[in-house]
Every structure is written in C-alpha cells, then in structure tokens.
C-alpha positions in Angstrom: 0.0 0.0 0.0 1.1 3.5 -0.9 -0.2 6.3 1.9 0.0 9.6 0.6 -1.9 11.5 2.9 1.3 14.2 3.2 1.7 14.8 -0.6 -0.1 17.9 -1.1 0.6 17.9 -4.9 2.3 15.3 -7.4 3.3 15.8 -11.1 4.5 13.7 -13.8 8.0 13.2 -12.0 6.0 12.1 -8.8 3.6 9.9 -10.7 6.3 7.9 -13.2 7.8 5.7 -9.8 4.8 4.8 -9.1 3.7 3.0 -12.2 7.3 1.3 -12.7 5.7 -1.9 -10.6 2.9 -2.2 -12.5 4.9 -2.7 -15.8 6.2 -5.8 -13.8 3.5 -7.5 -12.2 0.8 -9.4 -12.9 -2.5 -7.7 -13.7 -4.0 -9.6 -10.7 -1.5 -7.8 -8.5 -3.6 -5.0 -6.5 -2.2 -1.9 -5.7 -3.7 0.6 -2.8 -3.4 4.1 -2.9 -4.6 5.3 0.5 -5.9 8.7 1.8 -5.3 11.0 -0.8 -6.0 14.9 -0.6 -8.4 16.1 -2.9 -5.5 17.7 -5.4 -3.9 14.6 -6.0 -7.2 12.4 -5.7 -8.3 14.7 -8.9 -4.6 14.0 -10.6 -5.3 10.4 -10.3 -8.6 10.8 -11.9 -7.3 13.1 -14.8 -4.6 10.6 -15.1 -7.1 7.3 -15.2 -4.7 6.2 -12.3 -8.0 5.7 -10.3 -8.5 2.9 -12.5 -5.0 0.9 -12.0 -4.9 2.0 -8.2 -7.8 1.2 -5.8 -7.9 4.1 -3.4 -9.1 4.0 0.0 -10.0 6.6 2.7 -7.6 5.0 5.6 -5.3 2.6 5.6 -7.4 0.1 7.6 -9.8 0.2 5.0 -6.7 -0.8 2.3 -5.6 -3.5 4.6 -8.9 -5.1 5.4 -9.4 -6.2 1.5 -6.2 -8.2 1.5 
C-alpha cells in the first residue's frame, strides 16, 4: 500500500515511480493508494490512475481487502 496523505501535490516526475511496478507485475497484482488529498485524488482521476490503483479513505480500509 502506498499512503499519501502528506503529498499535497504530485506531477509527472511524482507519478512515473509509481507505475514502474505495475509494468512488472501481474495484472492480478492490487495496488492501494490510501488517503489521498483532494488535489492529487483529482490528478489520479485526470490521469485514469484511479482505475489501476484502488484508493481507499484509511489505511485500515486498504488493509482489510487483503
């Protein structure tokens, strides 16, 4: 699980680490994104990564699907 609840903003340069795993796994491999701020919730939605990450409000939430 990825927690960025203290990123405030993230650009290309922030996003491009992120989706270097996901060339490499399986496309049964789940990825969590948890509590994101409104700015970069609405990057991830501009970006269609909402659809490769499955976000969650808290990272209990994230954990409790595994």
């Amino acid at each position: 699980m990825i927690d960025l609840s203290d990123v405030t903003y993230i650009d290309s340069a922030g996003l491009a680490p992120l989706f270097r795993p996901c060339k490499r796994w399986k496309p049964t491999r789940k990825i969590f994104a948890g509590r994101l701020q409104d700015t970069v919730r609405s990057i991830f939605e501009i970006s269609r990564l909402d659809q490769v990450f499955q976000i969650f409000p808290d990272t209990d939430a994230a954990l409790a699907t595994t």
